[in-house]
C-alpha positions as CSV (number, residue, x, y, z in Angstrom):
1,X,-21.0,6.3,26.0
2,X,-19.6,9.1,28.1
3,X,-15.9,9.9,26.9
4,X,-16.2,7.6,24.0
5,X,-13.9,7.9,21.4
6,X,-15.5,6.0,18.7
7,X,-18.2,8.0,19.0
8,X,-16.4,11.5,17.8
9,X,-15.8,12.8,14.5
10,X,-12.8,13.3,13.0
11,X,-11.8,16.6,13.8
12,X,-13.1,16.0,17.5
13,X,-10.8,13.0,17.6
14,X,-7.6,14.7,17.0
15,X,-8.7,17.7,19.4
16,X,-9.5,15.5,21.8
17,X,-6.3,13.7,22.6
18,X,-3.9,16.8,22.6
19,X,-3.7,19.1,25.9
20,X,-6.2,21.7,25.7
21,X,-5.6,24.9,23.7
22,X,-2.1,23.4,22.2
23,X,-3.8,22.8,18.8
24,X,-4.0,24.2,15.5
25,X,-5.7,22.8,12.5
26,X,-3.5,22.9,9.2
27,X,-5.6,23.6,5.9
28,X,-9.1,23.9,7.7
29,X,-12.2,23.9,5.8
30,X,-11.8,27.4,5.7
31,X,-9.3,27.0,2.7
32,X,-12.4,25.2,0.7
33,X,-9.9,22.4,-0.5
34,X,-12.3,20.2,-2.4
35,X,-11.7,17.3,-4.4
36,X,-12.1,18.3,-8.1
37,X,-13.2,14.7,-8.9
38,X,-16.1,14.4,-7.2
39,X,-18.4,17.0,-8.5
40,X,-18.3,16.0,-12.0
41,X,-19.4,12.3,-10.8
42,X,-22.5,13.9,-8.9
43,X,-20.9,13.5,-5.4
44,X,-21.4,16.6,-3.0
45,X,-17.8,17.2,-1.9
46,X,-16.3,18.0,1.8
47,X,-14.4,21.3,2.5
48,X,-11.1,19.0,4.5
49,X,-11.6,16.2,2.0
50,X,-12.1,14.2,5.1
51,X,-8.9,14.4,5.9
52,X,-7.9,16.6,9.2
53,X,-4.6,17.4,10.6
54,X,-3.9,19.4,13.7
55,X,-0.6,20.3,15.2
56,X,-0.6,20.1,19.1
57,X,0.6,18.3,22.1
58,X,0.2,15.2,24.7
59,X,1.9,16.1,27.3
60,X,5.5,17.5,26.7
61,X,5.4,15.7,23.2
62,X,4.7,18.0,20.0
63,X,2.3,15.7,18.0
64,X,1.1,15.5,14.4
65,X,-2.7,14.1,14.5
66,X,-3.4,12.8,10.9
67,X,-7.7,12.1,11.7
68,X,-9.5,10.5,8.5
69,X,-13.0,11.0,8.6
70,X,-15.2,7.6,8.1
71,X,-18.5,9.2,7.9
72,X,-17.2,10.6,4.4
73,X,-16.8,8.4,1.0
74,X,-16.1,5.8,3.8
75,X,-13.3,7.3,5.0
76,X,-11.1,6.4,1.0
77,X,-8.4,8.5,0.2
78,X,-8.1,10.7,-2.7
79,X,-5.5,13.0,-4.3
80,X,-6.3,16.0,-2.2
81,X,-6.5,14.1,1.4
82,X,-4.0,11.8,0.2
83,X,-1.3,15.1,-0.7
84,X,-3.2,16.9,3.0
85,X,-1.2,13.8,4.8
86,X,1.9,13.1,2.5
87,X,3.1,17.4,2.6
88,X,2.7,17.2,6.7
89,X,4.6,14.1,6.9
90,X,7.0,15.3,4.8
91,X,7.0,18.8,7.1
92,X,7.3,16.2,10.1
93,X,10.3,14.5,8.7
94,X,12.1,17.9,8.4
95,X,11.9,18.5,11.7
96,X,12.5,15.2,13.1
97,X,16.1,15.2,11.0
98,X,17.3,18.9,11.8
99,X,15.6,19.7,15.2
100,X,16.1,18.5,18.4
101,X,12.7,18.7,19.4
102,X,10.5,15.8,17.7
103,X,7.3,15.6,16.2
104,X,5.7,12.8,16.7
105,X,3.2,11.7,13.6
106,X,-0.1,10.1,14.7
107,X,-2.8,8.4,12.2
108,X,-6.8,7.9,13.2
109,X,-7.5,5.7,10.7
110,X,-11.2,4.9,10.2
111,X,-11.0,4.3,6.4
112,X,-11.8,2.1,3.7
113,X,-8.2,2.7,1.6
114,X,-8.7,4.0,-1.7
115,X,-11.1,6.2,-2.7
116,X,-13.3,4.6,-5.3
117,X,-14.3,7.5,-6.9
118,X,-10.7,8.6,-7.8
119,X,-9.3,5.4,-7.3
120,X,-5.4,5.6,-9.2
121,X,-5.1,9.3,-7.0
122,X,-5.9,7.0,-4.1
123,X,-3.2,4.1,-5.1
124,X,-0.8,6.6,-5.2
125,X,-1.4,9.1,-2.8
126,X,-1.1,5.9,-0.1
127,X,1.9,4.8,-1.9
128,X,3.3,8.1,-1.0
129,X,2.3,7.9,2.6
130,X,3.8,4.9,3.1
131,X,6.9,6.2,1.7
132,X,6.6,8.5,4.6
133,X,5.8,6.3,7.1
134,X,8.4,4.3,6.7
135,X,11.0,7.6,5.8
136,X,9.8,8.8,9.3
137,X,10.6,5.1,11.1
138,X,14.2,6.2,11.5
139,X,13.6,8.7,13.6
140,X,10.5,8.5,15.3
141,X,7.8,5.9,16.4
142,X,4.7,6.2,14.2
143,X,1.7,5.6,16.1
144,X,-1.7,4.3,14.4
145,X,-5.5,4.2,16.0
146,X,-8.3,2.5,14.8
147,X,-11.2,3.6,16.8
148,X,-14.2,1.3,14.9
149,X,-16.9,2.4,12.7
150,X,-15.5,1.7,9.4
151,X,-11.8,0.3,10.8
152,X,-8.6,0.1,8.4
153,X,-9.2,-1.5,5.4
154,X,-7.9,-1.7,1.7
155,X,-4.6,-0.1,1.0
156,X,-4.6,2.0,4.3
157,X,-4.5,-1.8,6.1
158,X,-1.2,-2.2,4.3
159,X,0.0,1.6,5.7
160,X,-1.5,0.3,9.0
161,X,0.7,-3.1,9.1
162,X,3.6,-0.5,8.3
163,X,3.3,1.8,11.5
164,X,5.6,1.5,15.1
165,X,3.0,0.5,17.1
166,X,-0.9,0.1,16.6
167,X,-3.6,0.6,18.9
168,X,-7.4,-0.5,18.3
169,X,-10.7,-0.7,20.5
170,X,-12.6,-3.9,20.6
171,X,-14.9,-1.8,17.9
172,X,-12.1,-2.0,15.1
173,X,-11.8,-3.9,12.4
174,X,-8.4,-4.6,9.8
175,X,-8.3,-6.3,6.9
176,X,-7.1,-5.6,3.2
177,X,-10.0,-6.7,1.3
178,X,-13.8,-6.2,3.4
179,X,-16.0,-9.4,3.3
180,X,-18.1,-8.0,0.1
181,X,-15.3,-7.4,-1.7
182,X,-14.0,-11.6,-0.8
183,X,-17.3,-12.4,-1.9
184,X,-17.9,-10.3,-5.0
185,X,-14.1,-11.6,-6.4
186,X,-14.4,-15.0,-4.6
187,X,-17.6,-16.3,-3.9
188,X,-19.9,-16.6,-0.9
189,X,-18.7,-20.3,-0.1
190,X,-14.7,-18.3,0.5
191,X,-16.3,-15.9,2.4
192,X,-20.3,-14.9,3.4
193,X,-20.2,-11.9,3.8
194,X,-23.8,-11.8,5.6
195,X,-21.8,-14.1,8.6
196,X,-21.1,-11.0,11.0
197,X,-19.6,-13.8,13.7
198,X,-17.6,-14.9,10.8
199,X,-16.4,-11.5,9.8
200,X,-15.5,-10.5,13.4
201,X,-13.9,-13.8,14.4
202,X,-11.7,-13.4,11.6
203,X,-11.1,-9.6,11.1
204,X,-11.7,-7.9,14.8
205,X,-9.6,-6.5,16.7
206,X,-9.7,-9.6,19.2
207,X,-8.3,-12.0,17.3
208,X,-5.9,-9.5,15.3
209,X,-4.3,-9.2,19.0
210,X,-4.8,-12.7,19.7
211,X,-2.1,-13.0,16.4
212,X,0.5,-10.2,16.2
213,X,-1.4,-7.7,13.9
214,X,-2.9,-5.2,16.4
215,X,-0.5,-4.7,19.1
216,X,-2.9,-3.1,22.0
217,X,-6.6,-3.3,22.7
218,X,-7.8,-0.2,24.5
219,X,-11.4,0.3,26.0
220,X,-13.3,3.1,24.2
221,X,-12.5,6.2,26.2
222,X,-10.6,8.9,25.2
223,X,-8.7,8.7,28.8
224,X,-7.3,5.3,27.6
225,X,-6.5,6.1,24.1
226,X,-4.6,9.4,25.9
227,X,-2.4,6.9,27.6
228,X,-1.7,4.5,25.6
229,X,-0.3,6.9,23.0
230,X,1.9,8.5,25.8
231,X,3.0,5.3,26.8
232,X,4.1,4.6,23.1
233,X,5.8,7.3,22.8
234,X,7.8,7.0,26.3
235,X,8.5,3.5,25.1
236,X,9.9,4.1,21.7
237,X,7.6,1.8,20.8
238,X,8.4,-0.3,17.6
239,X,7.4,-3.9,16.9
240,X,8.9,-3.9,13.5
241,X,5.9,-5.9,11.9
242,X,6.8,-6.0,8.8
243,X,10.6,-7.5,9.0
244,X,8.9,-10.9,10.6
245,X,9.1,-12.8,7.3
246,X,10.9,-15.7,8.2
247,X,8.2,-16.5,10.9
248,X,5.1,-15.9,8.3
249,X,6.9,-18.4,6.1
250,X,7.5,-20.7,8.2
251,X,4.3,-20.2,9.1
252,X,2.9,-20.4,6.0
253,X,4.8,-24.1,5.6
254,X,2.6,-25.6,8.4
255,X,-0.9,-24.9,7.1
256,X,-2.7,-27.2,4.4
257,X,-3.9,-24.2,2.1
258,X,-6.6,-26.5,0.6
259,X,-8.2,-27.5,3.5
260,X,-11.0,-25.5,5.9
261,X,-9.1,-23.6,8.7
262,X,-10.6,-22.6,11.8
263,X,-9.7,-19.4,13.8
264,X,-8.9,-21.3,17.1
265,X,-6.5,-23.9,14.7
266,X,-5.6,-21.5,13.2
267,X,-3.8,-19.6,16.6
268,X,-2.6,-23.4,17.7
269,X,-0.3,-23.4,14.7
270,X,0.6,-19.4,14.9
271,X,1.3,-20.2,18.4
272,X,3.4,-23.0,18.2
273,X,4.9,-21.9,15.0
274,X,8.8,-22.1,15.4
275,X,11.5,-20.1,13.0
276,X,13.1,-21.0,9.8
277,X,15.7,-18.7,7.5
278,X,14.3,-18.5,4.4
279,X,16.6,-18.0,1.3
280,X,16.0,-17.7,-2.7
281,X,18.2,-18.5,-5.0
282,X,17.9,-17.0,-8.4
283,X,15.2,-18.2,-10.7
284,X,17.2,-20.8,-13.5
285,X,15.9,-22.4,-16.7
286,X,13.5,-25.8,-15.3
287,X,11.7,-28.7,-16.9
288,X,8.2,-27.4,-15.8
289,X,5.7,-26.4,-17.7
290,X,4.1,-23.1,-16.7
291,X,1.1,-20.9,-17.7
292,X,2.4,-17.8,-19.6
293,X,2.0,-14.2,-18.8
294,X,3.4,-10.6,-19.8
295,X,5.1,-10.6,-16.2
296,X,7.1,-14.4,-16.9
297,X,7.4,-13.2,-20.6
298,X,9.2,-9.8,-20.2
299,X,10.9,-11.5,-17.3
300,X,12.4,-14.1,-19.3
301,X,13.2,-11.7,-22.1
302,X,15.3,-8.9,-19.9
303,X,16.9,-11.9,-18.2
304,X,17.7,-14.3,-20.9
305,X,16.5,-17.4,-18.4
306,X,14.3,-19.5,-20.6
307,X,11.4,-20.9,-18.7
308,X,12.8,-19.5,-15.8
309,X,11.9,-21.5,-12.1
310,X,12.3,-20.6,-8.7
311,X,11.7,-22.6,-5.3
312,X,8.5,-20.3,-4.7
313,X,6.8,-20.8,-7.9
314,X,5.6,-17.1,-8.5
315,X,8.3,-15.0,-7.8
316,X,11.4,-15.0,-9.9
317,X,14.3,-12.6,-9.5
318,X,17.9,-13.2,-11.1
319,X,20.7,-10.7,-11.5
320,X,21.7,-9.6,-14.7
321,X,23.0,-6.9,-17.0
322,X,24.1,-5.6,-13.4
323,X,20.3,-5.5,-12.6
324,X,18.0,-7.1,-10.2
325,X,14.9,-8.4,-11.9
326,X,11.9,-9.3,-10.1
327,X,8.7,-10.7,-11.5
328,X,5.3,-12.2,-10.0
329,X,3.9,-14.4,-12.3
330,X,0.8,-17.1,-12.2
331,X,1.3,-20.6,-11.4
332,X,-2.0,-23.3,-11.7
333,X,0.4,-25.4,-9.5
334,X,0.0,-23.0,-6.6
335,X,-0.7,-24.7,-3.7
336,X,-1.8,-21.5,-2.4
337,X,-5.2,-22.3,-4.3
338,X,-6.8,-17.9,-4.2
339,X,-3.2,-17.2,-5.8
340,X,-2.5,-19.1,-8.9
341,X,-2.9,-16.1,-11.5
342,X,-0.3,-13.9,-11.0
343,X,-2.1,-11.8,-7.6
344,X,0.0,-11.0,-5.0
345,X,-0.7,-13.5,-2.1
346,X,1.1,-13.9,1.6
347,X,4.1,-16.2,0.3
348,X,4.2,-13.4,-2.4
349,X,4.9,-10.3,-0.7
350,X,7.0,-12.0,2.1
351,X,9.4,-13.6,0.0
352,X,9.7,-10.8,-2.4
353,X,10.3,-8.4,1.5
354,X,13.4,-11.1,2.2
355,X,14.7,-11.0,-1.1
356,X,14.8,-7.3,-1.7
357,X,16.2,-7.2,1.9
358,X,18.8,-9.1,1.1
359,X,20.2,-7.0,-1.7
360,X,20.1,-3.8,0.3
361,X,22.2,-6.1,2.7
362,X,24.7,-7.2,0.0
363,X,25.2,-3.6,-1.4
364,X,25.6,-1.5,2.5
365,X,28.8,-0.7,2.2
366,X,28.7,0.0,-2.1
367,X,29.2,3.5,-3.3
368,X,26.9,2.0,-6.1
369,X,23.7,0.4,-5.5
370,X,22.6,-2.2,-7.7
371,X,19.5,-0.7,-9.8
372,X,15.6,-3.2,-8.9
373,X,13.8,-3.5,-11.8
374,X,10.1,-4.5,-10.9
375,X,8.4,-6.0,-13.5
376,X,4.5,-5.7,-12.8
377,X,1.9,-7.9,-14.4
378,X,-0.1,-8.4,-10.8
379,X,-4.1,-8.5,-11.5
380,X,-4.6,-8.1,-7.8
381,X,-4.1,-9.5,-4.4
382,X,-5.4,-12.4,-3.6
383,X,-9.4,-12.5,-2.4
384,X,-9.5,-15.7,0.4
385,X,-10.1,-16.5,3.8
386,X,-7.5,-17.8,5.0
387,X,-5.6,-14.5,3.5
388,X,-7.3,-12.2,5.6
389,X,-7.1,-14.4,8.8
390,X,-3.4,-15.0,8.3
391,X,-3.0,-11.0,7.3
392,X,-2.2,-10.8,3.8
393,X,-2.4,-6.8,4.5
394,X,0.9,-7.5,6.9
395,X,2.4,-9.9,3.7
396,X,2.1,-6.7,1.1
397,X,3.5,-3.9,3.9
398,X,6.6,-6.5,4.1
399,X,7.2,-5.8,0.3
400,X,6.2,-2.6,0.0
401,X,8.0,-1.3,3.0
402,X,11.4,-3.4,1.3
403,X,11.2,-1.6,-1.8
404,X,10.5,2.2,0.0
405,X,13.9,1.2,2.3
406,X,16.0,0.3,-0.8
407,X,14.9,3.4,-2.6
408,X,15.8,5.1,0.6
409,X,19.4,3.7,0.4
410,X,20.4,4.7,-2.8
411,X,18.9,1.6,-4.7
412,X,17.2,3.0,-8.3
413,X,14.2,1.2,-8.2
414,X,12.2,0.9,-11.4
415,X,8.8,-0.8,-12.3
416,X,8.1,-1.5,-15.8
417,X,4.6,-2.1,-16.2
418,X,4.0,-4.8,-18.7
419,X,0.3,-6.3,-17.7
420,X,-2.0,-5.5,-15.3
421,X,-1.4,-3.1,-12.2
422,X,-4.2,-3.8,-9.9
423,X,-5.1,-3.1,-6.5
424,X,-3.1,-3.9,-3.6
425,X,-0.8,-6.3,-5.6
426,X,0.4,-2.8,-7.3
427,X,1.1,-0.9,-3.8
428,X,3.3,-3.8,-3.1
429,X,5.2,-4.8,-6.2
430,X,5.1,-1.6,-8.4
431,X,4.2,1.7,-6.7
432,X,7.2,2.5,-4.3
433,X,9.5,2.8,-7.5
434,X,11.6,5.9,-8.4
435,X,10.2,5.6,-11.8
436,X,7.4,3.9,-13.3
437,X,7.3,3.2,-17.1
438,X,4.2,1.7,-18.4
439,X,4.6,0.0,-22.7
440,X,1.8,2.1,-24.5
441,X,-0.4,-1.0,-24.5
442,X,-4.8,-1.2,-25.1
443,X,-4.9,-5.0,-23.3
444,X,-3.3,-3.6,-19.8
445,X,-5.5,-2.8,-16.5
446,X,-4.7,-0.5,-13.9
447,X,-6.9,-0.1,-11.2
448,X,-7.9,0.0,-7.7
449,X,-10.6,-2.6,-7.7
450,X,-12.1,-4.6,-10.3
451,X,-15.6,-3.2,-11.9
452,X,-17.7,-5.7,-10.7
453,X,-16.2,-5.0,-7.1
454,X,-16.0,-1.2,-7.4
455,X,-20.0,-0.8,-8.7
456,X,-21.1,-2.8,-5.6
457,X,-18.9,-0.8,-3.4
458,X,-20.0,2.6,-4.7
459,X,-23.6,1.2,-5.3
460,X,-23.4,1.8,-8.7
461,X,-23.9,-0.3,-11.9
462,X,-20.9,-1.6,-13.8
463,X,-22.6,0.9,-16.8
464,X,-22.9,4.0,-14.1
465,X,-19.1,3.1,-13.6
466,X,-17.8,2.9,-17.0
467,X,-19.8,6.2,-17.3
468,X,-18.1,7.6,-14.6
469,X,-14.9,7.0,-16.1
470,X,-15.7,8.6,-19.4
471,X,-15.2,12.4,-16.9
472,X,-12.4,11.4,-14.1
473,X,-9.4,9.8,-16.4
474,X,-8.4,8.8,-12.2
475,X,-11.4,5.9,-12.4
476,X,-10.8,4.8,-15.6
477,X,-9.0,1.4,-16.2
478,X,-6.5,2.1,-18.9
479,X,-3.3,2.8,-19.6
480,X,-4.1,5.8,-21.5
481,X,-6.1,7.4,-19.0
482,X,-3.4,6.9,-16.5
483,X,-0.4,8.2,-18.2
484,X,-2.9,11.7,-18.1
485,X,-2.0,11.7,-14.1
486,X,1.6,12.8,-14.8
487,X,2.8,9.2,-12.6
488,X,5.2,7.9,-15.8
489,X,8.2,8.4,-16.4
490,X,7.8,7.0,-19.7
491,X,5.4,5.8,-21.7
492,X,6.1,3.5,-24.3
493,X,4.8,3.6,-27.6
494,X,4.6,0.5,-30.3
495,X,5.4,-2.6,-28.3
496,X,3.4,-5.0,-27.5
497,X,3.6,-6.3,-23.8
498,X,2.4,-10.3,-25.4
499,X,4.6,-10.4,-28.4
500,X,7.6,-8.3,-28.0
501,X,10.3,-8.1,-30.8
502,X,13.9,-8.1,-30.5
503,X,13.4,-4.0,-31.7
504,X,11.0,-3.4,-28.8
505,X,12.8,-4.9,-26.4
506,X,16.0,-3.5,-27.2
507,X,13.7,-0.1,-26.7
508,X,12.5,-1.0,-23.4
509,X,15.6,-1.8,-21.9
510,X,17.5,1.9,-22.9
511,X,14.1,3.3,-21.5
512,X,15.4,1.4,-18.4
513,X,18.7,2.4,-18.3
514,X,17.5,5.5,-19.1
515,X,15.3,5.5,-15.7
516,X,18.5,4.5,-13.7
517,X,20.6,7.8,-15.0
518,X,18.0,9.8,-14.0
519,X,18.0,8.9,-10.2
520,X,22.0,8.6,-9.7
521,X,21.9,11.9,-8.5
522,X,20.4,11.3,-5.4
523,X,17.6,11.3,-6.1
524,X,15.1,8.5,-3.3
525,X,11.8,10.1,-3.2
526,X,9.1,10.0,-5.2
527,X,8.8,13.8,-6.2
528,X,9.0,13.2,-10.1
529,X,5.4,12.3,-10.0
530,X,4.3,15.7,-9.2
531,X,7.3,17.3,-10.6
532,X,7.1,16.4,-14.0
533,X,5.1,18.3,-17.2
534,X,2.6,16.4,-17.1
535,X,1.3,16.5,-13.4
536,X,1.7,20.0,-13.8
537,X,0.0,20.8,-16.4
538,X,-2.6,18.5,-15.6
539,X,-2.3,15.5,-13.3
540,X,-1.4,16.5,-10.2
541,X,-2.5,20.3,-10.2
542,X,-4.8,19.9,-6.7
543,X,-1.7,18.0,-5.2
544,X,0.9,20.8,-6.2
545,X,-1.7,23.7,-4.8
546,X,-2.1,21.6,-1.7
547,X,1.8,21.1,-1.0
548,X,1.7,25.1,-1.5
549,X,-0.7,25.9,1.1
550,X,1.5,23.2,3.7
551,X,4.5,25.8,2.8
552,X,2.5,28.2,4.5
553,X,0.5,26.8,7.2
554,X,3.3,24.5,9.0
C-alpha cells in the first residue's frame, strides 16, 4: 500500500511522522546496546533492543517518538529497551516542568508486553514506564499508536489504557492476554484461539472504538496518522480512561458473568449502561466462610480483622496502625467465575482504583500522607472472554495508574510480597510501590507468565524453559532469583508466608515501618531499584549504563 504506515519498520515509523530533517535518533545502533540476556539463551540479539527513540518535530511541536519494533522478540520489552524509554521519559518530564517549550512524548506500540525471555526486567521496566506516563499526564497529553502487525498486548495494553489519547488503524489489535495465552490458561471452550472472526470481533480495533478503549480509528497512511497526532496535540487531548470506574462497575452489575455473552449484547448493555457511585467500606470480621490464602492470611494478621469481609468479596482494605492495608485474596463464591483464586479480575483493579483514590482524596490537604501497604498474593490476572471484551487491560491501568498518583502525592506506598506476584495482577497491585519487600520464602512465584504459557509463547518446552532459567536469574520463577535484580528493598529471611508466628510478624511489620522512614524524605519515584547495592553491583548494571548514555545524548 502506497504511504502505508503499518507497513514500515520501526525506525521508519518514527522518521516518518516528524517534519523532514528535524530528527535525531537517541542511542542508535551505533552504540551496540544489546541485551545481555539474550545471548546466553541462544537468541541473536538487536543493536536498539527494538526499541527506537528519535527527537524531532510535527509541525511547531518538539516531539518524543518512542517506536517499538514488532518484527523483534515480538516486539516484548526487556531491561535495556525498557530503561531506552523510561530515561527519555524521564528527560521529557524535565523539560515539560522547567521549560516553556513542551515535549510532547509519543509511543508506536506494536508489542507483545513483556519480554519472555527476560520476563521480571520486563515487569518492571513497564512498571517504570507507566510511572512515567502517568508523571508526564500533568503536563502534557501522551499520545499512543498502534499501527497492526503484532498490536498492544500484555503489560504494554495496561501502559496503552494509561495514555491521553490513543489512536489505532483497523489492522490493530489490544488486549492484555492474546487468544493462545486465554487458551493455554483457560481452555479452548473460554476462548479458541484458531477462531480469527472471534479474536477480531472481540479484540480489533473496531469494536475497541465501538466501546471506549481505542479512541480514533485512522486509515493506514502515514498522512492520516500525521494529522491525527497534530490534532491531539492542538486539542489537549485527554480522555482520562482510566478514572471511569464508577461506569465499569456499574457496568459490571448488569452482566450475568456465568452466562455466554455476545459482542453486539454486549455493546447494548455498554450503551445503555447508566452511572452509579461506588463506595467500600472497610473490610470487618463476617460469618462467611472463605478459602484461605497468604494474601487473606497476612491481611488479617497486620490488621487484626478476623475473617475479614468486604462487599466485593476479594478486595479487602481497612485502616490501621495509621496504615492503609489492601489485600486481593481468592473467593470460590466469585460470581465472576475466571477470578475466584486470588487473580486480578475487572471488579478487582477498578474497585481497588476508587479506593486508593479516595484516600489520596481524604489526605489533599495533609502535610502527612497516610503510608498504602499492598499486600501481594495475586497468581495472575484473570484468563476469560468476557475479560478481554469488557477490557480487563483498562480494569488493571485503573489500579495501577491510582497507586503511581498516590506515590506521586506523597503517599509511601509499600508492597509486601507474601504469595505469588504474577503477571499483570503484579503490575497492578504490587509494582508501582516505593518499596517492595518480598518474606525469604521457597513456595512463592514471581513471574511474567506461567510455564506452560511462557514455553508455548517462546516455542519452547516447559524443560527448554526451566533450563533457560538455570543462566538468566530474570526468567526464573523464584524468590531467590529475583531478589539478584536489586528490586527489594528487603528481603526477609525465616518467616514463613503460610504459618507466620507472632516473632515473624512482629519482624515484618518494623521491616514496614522501616520502608515508610525511608521515603519521608521526599522521596515518589522509583529510583531505589537501580540505586541500591544490589542493582549495582549486579541487577540493574545494563539499566544504569543505559541511563548514562541518555545523560549524554538528550
Amino acid at each position: 500500500m502506497n504511504n502505508s504506515f503499518v507497513e514500515l519498520n520501526a525506525r521508519q515509523r518514527a522518521f516518518s511522522i516528524i517534519n523532514n530533517g528535524s530528527g535525531r535518533e537517541l542511542i542508535n545502533p551505533e552504540f551496540n546496546t544489546i541485551s545481555p540476556h539474550l545471548e546466553p539463551q541462544g537468541i541473536v540479539p538487536e543493536s536498539d533492543d527494538g526499541v527506537v527513540l528519535v527527537r524531532g518535530e510535527i509541525a511547531n511541536f518538539q516531539v518524543l517518538i518512542i517506536s517499538i519494533e514488532g518484527s523483534f522478540q515480538g516486539g516484548g520489552i526487556g531491561e535495556v529497551s525498557g530503561a531506552k524509554i523510561v530515561s527519555s521519559l524521564e528527560k521529557a518530564l524535565h523539560v515539560n516542568k522547567t521549560k516553556k517549550k513542551k515535549i510532547y512524548p509519543i509511543f508506536i506500540l506494536d508489542t507483545g508486553g513483556v519480554r519472555l525471555q527476560e520476563a521480571n526486567y520486563g515487569l518492571l521496566s513497564i512498571s517504570e514506564l507507566q510511572n512515567m506516563i502517568v508523571a508526564l499526564k500533568k503536563y502534557v497529553p501522551v499520545i499512543g499508536i498502534v499501527p497492526g502487525r503484532v498490536g498492544s498486548f500484555g503489560g504494554m495494553s495496561i501502559t496503552a489504557a494509561m495514555m491521553s489519547y490513543l489512536i489505532s488503524t483497523k489492522k490493530a489489535r489490544i488486549a492484555l492476554n492474546g487468544p493462545e495465552v486465554i487458551e493455554q490458561e483457560a481452555g479452548v471452550r473460554e476462548f479458541d484461539a484458531s477462531d480469527k472472526n472471534l479474536v477480531w470481533n472481540t479484540l480489533g480495533a473496531r469494536e475497541r472504538a465501538k466501546t471506549g478503549l481505542i479512541d480514533e480509528l485512522v486509515e493506514d497512511q502515514v498522512t492520516e496518522i500525521i494529522a491525527a497526532i497534530k490534532n491531539a496535540i492542538e486539542q489537549k487531548k485527554d480522555v482520562k480512561r482510566t478514572d471511569r470506574e464508577d461506569f465499569y462497575l456499574s457496568l459490571l452489575e448488569n452482566i450475568e458473568f456465568k452466562k455466554s455473552l455476545s459482542v453486539a449484547e454486549y455493546e447494548k448493555i455498554y450503551n445503555a449502561n447508566k452511572v452509579v457511585e461506588h463506595i467500600f467500606p472497610e473490610a470487618i470480621t463476617g460469618n462467611e466462610i472463605v478459602k484461605n490464602s497468604r494474601g487473606r492470611i497476612w491481611f488479617e494478621k497486620l490488621t487484626g480483622i478476623k475473617n475479614a469481609q468486604s462487599n466485593v468479596r476479594t478486595v479487602l482494605h481497612a485502616y490501621k496502625n495509621q496504615k492503609e492495608f489492601i489485600s486481593i485474596v481468592p473467593n470460590e463464591n466469585n460470581t465472576f467465575c475466571r477470578v475466584q483464586n486470588g487473580e486480578v479480575g475487572l471488579q478487582e483493579g477498578f474497585t481497588i482504583a476508587k479506593i486508593v483514590k479516595k484516600i489520596i482524596t481524604d489526605d489533599k490537604d495533609q502535610v502527612s500522607k497516610r503510608p498504602i501497604i499492598l499486600i501481594v498474593d495475586v497468581p495472575s490476572q484473570a484468563y476469560g472472554y468476557k475479560e478481554e471484551l469488557i477490557g480487563i487491560h483498562l480494569s488493571l491501568a485503573a489500579s495501577a495508574e491510582a497507586y503511581a498518583k498516590a506515590r506521586q502525592a506523597g503517599h509511601p506506598v509499600i508492597a509486601l510480597i507474601v504469595g505469588d506476584a504474577v503477571s499483570g495482577g503484579f503490575l497492578a497491585h504490587g509494582l508501582q510501590a516505593n518499596r517492595i519487600i518480598a518474606l525469604a520464602d521457597k513456595s512463592i512465584t514471581i513471574q511474567a507468565m506461567s510455564k506452560a504459557s511462557a514455553a508455548r509463547i517462546t516455542k519452547r518446552t516447559v524443560a527448554q524453559l526451566e533450563e533457560a532459567t538455570r543462566h538468566v536469574p530474570a526468567m526464573a520463577y523464584d524468590i531467590f532469583n529475583y531478589k539478584k535484580l536489586g528490586a527489594l528493598y528487603s528481603f526477609v529471611e525465616s518467616v514463613s508466608s503460610w504459618n507466620p508466628t507472632r516473632e515473624g510478624i512482629d519482624k515484618v511489620s518494623k521491616k514496614i515501618d522501616a520502608a515508610i522512614m525511608s521515603v519521608l524524605d521526599n522521596d515518589r519515584g522509583m529510583h531505589f531499584r537501580y540505586e541500591n547495592s544490589i542493582a549495582k553491583s549486579e541487577g540493574r548494571q545494563a539499566t544504569i549504563n543505559i541511563r548514562k548514555l541518555m545523560e549524554q545524548e538528550w
